[in-house]
TORVOFI-570594 format. One record per atom (N, C-alpha, C, O): y, x, z. Coordinates in steps of 0.1 Angstrom, whole numbers, plus 5000, padded with zeros to 4 digits. Each point is the difference from the previous one (the first is absolute). Layout:
<recs>
YXZ...
</recs>
This chain:
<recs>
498850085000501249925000501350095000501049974994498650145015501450084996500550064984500950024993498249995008500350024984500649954990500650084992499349775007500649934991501549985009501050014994498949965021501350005002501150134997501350005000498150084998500750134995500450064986500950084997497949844993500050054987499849854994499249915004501850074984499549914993499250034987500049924991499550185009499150024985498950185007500650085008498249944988499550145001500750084994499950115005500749894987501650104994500950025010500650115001499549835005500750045011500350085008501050035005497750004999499350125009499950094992500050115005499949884984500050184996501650034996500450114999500349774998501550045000500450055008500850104999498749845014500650025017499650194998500850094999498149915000499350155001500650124989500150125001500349784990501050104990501250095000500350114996500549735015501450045004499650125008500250114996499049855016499750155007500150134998500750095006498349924982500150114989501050044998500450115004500249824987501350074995501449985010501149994995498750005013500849965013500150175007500950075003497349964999499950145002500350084993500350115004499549844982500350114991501750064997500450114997500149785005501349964999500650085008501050064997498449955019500950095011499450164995501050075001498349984995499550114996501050034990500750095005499649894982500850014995501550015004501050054995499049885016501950025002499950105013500750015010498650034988499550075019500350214992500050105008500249904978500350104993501650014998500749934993499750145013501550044996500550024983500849954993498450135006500249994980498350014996499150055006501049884981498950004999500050004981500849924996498650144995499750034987499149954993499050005006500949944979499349934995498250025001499149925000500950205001498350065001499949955018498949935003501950095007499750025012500049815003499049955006502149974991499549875000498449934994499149945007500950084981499050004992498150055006498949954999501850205008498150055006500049845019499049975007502250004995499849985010499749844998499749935010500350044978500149834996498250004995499349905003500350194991498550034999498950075011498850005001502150065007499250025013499749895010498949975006501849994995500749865006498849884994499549915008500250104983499349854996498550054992499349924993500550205010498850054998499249985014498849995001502050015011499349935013499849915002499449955009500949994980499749844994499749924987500349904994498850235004498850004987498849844999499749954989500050015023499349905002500949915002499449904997501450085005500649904998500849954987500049884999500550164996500250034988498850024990500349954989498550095011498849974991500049815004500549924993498950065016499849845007501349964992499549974989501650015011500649934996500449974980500249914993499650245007499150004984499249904996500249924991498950095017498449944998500249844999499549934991501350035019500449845000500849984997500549895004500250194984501449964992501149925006500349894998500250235014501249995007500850105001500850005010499350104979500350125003501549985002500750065007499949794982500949974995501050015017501150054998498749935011500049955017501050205000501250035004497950054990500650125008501150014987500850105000499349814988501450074995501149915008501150035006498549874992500849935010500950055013501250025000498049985009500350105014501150144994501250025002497750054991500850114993501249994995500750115001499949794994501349954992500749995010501050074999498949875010501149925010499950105010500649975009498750174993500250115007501150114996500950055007498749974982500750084988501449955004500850075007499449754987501349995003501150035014501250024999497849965013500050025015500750155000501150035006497950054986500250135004501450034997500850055008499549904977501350084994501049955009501050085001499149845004501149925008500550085010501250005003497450085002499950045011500450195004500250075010499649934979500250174997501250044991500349934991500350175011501250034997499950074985499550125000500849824991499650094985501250084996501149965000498550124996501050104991500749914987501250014997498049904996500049934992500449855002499549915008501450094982501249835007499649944985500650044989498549885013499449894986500849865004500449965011499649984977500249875003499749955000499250004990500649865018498749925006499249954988498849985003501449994986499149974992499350134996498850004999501950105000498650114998499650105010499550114996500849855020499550005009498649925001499050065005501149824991498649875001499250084987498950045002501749964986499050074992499150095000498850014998502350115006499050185007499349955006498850014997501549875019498850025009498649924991498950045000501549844994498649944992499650104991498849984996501650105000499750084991498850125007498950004996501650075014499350145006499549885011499550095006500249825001499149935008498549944989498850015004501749944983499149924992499050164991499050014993501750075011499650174991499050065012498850044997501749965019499250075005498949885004498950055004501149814995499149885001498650074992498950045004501649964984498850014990499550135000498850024998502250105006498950125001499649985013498950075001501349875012499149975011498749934995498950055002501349844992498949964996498550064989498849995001501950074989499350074995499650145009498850035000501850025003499650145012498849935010499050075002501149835003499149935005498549934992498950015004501449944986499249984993498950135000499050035006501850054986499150134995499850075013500150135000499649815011499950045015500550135007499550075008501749964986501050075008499650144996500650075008498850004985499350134994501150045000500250015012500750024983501650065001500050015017499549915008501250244995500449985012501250005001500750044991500049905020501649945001500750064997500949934996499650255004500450074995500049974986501149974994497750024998499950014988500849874992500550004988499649925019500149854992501349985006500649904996500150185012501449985004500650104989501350004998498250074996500450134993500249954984500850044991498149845009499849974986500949885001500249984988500349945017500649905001501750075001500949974993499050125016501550055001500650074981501149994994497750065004500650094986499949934992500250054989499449815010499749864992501749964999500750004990499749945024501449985001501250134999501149985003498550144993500950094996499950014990500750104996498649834993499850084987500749884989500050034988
</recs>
């Protein structure tokens, strides 16, 4: 019974479990005084390679859609929240972040798929020189 008083759908609970996630992820990230596109990037794949199974499971029952979600509305959280060198305007403030949240979605997912054989160094390295080039 508590359950349903608390959640109105089983989506729910892994939303609830998501925010978490990137809630912790989130303080980790601003807990860096300066921080560099490779050095965000190993810490955004280190970070959710602890959360390999969950992320496969959510694969599996075609909810992956749940962590771009989460992901989007953190991204935006974050920029709000951190002081950028870079003064965009809010429309291509919302675009960059849908842009590099929906870019690092799909190489999370595929890095997971192909069960993480890249190690986080490697796939933060290949993603960073992806977005430099």
């Amino acid at each position: 019974m508590a359950f349903y008083r608390n959640y109105n759908q089983k989506e729910d609970i892994i939303i609830s479990y998501l925010n978490e996630l990137f809630e912790e992820y989130s303080k980790q990230i601003l807990g860096w005084q300066k921080i560099d596109n490779y050095e965000s990037l190993l810490l955004y794949f280190s970070y959710f390679r602890k959360h390999e199974r969950l992320i496969t499971n959510l694969i599996h029952s075609n909810l992956e859609n749940l962590i771009l979600e989460r992901g989007i509305e953190y991204f935006h959280w974050l920029s709000h929240q951190s002081i950028s060198k870079k003064s965009y305007s809010p429309i291509k403030e919302r675009y960059t972040i849908e842009f590099i949240a929906g870019g690092l979605f799909k190489v999370l997912l595929e890095w997971a798929k192909s069960g993480m054989k890249e190690s986080n160094e490697d796939i933060a390295k290949l993603v960073c020189d992806i977005i430099n080039t």
